[in-house]
PDB file as gemmi writes it, atoms N, CA and C in Angstrom:
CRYST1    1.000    1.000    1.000  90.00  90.00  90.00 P 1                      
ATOM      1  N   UNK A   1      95.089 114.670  93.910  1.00  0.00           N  
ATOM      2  CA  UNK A   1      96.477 114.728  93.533  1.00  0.00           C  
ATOM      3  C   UNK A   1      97.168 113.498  94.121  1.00  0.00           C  
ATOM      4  N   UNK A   2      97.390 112.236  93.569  1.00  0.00           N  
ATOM      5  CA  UNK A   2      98.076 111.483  93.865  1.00  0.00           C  
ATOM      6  C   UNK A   2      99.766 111.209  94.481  1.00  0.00           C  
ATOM      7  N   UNK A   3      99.896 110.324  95.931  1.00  0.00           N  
ATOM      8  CA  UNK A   3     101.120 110.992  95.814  1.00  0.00           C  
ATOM      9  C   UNK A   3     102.003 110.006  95.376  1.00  0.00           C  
ATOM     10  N   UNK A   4     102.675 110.057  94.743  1.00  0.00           N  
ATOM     11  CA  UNK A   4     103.533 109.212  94.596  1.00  0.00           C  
ATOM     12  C   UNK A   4     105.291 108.547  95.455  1.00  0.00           C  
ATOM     13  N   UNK A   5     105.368 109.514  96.310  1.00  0.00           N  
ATOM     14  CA  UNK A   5     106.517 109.404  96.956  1.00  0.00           C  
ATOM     15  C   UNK A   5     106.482 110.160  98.094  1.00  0.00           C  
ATOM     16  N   UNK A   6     107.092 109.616  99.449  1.00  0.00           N  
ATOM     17  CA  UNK A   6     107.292 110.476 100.711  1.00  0.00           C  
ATOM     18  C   UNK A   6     108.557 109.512 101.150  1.00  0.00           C  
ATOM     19  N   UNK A   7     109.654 110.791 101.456  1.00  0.00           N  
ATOM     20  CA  UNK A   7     111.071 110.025 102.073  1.00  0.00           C  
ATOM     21  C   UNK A   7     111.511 111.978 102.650  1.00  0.00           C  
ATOM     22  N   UNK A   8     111.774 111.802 103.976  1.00  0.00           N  
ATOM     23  CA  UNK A   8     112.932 112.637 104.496  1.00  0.00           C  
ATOM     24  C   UNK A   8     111.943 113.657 104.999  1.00  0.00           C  
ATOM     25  N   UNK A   9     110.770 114.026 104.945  1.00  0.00           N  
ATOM     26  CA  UNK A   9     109.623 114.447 105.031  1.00  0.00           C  
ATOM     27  C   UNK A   9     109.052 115.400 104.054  1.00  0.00           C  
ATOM     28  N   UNK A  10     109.591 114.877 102.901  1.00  0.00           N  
ATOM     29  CA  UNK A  10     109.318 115.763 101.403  1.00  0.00           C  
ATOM     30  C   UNK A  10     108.136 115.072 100.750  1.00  0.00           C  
ATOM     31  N   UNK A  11     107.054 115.616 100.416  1.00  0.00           N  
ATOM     32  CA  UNK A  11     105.668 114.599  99.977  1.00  0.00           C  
ATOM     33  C   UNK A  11     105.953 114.783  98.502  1.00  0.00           C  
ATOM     34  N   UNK A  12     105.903 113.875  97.459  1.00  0.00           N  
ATOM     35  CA  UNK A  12     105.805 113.618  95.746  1.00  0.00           C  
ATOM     36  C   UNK A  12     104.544 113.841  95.517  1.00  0.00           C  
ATOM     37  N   UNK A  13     104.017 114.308  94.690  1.00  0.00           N  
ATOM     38  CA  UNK A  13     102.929 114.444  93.882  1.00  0.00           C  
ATOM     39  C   UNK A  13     102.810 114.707  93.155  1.00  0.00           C  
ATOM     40  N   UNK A  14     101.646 114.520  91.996  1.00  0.00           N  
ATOM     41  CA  UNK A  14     101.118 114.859  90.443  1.00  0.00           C  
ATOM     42  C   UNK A  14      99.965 115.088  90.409  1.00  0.00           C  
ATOM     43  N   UNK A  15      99.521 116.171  89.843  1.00  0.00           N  
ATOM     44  CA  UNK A  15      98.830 116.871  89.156  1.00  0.00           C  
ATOM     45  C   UNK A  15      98.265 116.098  88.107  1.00  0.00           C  
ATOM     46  N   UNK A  16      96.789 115.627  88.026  1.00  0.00           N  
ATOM     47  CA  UNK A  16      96.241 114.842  86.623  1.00  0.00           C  
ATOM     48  C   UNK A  16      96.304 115.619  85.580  1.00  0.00           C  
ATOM     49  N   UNK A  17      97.099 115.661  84.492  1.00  0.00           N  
ATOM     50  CA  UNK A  17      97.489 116.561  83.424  1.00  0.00           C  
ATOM     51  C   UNK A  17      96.487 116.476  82.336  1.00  0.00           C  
ATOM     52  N   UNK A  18      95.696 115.601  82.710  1.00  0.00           N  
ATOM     53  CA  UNK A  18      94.701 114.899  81.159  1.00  0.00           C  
ATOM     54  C   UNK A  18      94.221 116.476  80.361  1.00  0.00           C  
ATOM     55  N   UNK A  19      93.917 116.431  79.545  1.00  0.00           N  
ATOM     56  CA  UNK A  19      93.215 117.297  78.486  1.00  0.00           C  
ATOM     57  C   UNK A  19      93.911 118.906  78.682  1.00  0.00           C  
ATOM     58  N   UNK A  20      95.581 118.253  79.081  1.00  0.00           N  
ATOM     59  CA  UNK A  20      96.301 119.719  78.755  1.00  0.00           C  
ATOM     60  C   UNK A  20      98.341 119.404  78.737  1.00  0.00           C  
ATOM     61  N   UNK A  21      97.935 118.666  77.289  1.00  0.00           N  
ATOM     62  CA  UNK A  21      99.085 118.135  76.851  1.00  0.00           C  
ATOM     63  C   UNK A  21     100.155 119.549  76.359  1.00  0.00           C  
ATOM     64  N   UNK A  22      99.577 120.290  76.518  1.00  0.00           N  
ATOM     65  CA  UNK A  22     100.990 121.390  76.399  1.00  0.00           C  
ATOM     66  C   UNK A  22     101.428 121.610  77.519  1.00  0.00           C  
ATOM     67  N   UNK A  23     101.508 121.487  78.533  1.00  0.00           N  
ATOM     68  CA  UNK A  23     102.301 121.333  79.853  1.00  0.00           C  
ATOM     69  C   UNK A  23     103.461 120.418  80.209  1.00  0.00           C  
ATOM     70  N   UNK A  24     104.253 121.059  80.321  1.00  0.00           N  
ATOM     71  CA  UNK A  24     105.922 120.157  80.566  1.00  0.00           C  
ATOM     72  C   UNK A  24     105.845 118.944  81.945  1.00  0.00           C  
ATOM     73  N   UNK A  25     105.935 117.945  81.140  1.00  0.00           N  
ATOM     74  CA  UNK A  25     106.109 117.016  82.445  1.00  0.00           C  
ATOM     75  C   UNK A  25     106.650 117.252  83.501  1.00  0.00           C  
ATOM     76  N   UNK A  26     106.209 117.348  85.430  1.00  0.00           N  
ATOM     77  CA  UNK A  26     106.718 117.624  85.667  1.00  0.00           C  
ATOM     78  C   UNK A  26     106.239 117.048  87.289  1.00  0.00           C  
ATOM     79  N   UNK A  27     106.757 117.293  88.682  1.00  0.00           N  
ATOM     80  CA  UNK A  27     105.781 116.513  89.632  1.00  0.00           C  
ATOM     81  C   UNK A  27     105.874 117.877  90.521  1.00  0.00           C  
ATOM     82  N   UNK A  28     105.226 118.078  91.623  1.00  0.00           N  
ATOM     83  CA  UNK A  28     104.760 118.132  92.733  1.00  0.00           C  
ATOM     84  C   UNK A  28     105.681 117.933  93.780  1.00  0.00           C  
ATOM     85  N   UNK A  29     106.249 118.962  94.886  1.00  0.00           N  
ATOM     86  CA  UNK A  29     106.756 117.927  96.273  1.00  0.00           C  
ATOM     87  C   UNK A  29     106.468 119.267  97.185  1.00  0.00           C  
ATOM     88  N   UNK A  30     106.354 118.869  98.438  1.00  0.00           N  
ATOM     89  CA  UNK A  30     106.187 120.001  99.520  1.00  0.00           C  
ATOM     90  C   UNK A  30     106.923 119.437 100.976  1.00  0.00           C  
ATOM     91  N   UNK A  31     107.442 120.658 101.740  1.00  0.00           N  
ATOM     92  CA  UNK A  31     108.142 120.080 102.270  1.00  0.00           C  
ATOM     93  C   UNK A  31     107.825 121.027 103.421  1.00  0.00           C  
ATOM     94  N   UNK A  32     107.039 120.832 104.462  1.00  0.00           N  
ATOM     95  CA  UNK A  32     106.747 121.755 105.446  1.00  0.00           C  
ATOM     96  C   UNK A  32     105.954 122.951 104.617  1.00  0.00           C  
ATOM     97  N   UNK A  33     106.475 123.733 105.240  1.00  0.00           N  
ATOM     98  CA  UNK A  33     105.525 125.007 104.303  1.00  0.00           C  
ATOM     99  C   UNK A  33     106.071 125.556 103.126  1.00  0.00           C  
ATOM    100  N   UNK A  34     107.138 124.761 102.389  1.00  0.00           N  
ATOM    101  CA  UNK A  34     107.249 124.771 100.699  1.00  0.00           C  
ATOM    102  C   UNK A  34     106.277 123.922  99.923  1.00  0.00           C  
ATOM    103  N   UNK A  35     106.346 125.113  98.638  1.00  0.00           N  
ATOM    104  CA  UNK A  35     105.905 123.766  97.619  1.00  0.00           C  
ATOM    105  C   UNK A  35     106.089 124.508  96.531  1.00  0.00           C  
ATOM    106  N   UNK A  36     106.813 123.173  95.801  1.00  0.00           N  
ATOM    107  CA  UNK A  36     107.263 123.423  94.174  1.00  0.00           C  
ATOM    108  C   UNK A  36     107.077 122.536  93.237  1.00  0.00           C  
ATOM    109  N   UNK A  37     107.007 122.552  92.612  1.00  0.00           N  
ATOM    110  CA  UNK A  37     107.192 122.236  90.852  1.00  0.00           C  
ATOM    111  C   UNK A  37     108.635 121.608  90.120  1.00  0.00           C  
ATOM    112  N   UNK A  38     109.333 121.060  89.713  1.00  0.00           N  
ATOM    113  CA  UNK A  38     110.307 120.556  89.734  1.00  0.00           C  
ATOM    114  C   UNK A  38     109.742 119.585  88.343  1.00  0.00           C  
ATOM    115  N   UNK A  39     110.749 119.559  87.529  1.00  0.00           N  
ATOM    116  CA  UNK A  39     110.816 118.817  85.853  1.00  0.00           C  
ATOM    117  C   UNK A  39     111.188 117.353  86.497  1.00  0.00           C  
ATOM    118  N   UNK A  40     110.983 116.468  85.056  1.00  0.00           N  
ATOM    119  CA  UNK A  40     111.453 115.270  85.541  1.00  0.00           C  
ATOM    120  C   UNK A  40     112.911 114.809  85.617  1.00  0.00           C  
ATOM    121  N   UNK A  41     113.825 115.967  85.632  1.00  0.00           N  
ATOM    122  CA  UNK A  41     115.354 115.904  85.482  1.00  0.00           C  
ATOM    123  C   UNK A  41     115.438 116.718  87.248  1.00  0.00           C  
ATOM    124  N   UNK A  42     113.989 117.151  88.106  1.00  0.00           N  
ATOM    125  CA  UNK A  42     114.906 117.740  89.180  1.00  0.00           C  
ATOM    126  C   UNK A  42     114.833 118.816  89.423  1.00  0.00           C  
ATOM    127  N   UNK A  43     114.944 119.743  88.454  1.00  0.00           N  
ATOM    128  CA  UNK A  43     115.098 121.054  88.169  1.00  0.00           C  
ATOM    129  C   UNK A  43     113.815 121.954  88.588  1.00  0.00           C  
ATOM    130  N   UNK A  44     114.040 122.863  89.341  1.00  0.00           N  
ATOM    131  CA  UNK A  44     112.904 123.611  90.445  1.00  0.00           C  
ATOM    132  C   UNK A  44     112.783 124.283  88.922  1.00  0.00           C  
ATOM    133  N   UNK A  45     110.973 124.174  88.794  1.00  0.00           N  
ATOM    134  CA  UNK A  45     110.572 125.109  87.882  1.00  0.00           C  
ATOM    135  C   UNK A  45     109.536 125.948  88.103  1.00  0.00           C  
ATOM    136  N   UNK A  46     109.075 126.219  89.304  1.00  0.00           N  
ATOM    137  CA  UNK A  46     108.558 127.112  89.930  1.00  0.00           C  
ATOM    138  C   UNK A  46     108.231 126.679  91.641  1.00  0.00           C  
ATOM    139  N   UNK A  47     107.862 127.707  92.272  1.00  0.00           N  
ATOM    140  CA  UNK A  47     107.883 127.806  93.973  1.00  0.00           C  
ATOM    141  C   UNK A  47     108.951 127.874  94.495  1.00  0.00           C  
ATOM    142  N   UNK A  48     109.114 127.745  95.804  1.00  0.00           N  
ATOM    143  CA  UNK A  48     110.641 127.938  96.633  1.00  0.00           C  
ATOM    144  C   UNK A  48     110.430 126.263  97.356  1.00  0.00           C  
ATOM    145  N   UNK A  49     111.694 125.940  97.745  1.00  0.00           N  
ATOM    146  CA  UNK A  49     112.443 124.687  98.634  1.00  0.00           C  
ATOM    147  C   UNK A  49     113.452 124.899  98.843  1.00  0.00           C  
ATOM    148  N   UNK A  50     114.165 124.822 100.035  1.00  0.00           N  
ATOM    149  CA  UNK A  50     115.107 124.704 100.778  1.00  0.00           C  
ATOM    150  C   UNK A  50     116.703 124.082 100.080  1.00  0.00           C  
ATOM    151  N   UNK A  51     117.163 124.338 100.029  1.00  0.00           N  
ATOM    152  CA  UNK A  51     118.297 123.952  99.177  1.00  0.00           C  
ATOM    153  C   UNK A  51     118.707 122.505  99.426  1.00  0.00           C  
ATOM    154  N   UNK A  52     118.922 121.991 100.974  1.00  0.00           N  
ATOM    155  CA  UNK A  52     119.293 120.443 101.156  1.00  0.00           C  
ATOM    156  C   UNK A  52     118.200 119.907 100.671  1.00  0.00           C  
ATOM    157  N   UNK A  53     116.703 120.054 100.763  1.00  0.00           N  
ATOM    158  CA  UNK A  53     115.721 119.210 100.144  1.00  0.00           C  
ATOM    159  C   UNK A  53     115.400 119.062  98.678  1.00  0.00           C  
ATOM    160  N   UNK A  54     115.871 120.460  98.087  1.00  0.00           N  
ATOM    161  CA  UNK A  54     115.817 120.030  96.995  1.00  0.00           C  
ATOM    162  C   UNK A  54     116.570 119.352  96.101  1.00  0.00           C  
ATOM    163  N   UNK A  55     118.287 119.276  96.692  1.00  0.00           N  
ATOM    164  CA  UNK A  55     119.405 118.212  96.437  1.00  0.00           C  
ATOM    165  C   UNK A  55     118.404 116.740  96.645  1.00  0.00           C  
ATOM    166  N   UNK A  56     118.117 116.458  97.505  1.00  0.00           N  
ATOM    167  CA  UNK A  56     117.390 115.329  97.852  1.00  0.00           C  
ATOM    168  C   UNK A  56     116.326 114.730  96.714  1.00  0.00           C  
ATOM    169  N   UNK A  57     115.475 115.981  96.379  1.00  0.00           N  
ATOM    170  CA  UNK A  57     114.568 115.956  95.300  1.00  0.00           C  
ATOM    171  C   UNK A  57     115.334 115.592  94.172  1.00  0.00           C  
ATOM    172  N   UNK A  58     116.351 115.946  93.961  1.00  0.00           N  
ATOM    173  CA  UNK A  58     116.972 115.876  92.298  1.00  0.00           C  
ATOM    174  C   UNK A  58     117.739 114.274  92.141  1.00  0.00           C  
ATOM    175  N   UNK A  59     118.256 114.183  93.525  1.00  0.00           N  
ATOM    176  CA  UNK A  59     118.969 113.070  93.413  1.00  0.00           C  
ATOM    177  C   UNK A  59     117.610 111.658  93.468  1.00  0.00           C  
ATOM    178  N   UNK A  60     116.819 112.182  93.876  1.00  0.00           N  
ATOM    179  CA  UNK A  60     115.559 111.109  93.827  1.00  0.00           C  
ATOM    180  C   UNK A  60     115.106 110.901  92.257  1.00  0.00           C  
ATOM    181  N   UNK A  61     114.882 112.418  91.757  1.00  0.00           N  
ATOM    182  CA  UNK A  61     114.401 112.345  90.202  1.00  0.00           C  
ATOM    183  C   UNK A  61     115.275 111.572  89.266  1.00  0.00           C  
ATOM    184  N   UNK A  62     116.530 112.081  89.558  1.00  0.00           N  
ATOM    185  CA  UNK A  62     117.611 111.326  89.031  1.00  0.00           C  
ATOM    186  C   UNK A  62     117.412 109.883  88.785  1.00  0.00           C  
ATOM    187  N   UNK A  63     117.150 109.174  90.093  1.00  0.00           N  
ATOM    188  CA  UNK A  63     117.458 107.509  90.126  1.00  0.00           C  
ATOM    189  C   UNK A  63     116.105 107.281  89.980  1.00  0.00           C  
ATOM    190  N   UNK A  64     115.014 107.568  89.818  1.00  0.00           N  
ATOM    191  CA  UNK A  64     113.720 107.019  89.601  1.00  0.00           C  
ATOM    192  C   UNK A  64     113.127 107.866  87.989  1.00  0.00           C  
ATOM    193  N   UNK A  65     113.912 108.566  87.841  1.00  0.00           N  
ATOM    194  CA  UNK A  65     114.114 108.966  86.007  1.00  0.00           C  
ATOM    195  C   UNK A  65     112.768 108.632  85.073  1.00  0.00           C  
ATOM    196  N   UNK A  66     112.900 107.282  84.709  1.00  0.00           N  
ATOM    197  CA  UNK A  66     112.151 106.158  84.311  1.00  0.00           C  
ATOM    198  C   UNK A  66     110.841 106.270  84.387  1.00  0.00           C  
ATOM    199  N   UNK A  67     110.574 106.080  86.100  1.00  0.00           N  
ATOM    200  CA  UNK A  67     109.351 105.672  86.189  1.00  0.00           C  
ATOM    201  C   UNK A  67     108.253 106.705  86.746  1.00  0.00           C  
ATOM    202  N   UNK A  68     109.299 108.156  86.786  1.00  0.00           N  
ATOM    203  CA  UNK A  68     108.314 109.055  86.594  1.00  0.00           C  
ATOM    204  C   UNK A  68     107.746 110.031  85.030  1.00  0.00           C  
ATOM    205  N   UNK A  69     108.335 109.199  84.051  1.00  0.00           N  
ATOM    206  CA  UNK A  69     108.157 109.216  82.229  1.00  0.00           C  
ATOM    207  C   UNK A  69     107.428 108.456  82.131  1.00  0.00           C  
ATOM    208  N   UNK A  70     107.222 106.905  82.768  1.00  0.00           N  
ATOM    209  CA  UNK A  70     106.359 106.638  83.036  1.00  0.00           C  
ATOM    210  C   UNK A  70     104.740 106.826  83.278  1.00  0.00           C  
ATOM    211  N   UNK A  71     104.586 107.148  84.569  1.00  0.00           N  
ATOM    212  CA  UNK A  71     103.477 107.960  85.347  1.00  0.00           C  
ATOM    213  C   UNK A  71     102.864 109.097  84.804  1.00  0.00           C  
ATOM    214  N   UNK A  72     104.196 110.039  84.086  1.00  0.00           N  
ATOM    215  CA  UNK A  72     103.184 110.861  83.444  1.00  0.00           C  
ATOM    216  C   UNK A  72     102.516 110.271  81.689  1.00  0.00           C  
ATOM    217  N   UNK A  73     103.225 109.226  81.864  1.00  0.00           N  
ATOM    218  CA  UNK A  73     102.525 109.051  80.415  1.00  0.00           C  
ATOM    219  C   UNK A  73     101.015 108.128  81.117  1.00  0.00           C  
ATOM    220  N   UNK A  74     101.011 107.404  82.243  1.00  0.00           N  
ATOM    221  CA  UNK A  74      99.469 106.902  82.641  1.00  0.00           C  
ATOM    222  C   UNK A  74      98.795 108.244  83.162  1.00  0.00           C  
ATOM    223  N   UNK A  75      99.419 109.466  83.694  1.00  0.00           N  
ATOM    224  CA  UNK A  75      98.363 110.351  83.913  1.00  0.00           C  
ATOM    225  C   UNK A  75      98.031 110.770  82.649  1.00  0.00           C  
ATOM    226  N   UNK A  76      98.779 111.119  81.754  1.00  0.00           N  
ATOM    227  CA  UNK A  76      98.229 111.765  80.575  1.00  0.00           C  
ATOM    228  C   UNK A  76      96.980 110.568  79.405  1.00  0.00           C  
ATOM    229  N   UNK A  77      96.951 109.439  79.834  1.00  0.00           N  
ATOM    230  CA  UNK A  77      96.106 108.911  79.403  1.00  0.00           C  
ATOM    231  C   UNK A  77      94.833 108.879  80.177  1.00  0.00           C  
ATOM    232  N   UNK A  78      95.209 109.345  81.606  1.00  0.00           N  
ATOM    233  CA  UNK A  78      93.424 109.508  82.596  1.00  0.00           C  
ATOM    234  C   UNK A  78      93.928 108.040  83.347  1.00  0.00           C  
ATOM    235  N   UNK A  79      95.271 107.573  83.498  1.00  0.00           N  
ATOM    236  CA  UNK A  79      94.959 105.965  84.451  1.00  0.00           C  
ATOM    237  C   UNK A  79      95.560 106.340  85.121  1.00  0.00           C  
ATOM    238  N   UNK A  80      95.592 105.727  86.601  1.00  0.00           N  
ATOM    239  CA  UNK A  80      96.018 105.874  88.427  1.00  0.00           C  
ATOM    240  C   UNK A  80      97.738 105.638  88.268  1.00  0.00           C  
ATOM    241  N   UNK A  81      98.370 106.891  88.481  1.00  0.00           N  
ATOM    242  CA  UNK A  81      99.527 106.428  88.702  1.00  0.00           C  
ATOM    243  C   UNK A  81     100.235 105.579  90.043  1.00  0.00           C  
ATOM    244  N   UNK A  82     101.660 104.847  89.444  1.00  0.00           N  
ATOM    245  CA  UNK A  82     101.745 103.832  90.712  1.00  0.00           C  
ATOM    246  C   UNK A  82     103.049 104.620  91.386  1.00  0.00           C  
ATOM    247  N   UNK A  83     102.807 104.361  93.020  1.00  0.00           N  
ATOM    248  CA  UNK A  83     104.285 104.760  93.647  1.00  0.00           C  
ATOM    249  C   UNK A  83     105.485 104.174  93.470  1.00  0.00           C  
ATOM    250  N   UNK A  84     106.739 105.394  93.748  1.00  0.00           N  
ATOM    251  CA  UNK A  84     107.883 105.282  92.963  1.00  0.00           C  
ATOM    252  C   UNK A  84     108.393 104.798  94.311  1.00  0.00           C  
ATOM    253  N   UNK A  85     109.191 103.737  94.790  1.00  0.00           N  
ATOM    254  CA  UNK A  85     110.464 104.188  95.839  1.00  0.00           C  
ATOM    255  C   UNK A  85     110.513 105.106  96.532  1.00  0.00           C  
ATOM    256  N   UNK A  86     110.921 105.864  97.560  1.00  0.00           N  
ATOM    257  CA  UNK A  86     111.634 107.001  98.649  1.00  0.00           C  
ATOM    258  C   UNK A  86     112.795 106.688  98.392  1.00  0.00           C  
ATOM    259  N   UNK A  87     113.412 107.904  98.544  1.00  0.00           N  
ATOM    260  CA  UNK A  87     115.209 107.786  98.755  1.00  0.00           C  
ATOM    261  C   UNK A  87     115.386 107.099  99.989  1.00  0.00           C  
ATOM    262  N   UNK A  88     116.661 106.865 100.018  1.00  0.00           N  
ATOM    263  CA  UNK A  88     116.792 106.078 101.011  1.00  0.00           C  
ATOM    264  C   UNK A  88     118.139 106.108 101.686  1.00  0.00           C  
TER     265      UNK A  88                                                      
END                                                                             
């Protein structure tokens, strides 16, 4: 599971999606002993996180938007996705 992002002590990650294109784009983050699921708009779409971290999470998805539409379009082809920025 590649990670793509660590800022504030929240870890980014993705899931290689290859050969299961009906699945909603979406990443990975854990944060101590959370871990969730979250769309590429932010939006917790399954597990629990902490409410300030997941503000953090959204406002990250938010400004890096792009280049995680990106990433999932190189995971969904089977190629190494690249890291995004940390908030900052």
């Amino acid at each position: 599971m590649p990670t793509l992002s660590m800022f504030y002590g929240i870890v980014i990650t993705r899931f290689n999606e290859q050969g299961a294109p009906h699945h909603m784009a979406h990443f990975h983050a854990r944060y101590g002993q959370y871990n969730a699921a979250f769309d590429l708009n932010g939006n917790l779409i399954s597990g629990s996180f902490p409410a300030k971290q997941r503000k953090l999470v959204a406002a990250w998805s938010t400004i890096h938007h792009d280049e995680l539409l990106a990433n999932w379009d190189l995971l969904s082809c089977g190629e190494k996705p690249y890291r995004i920025e940390p908030l900052r």
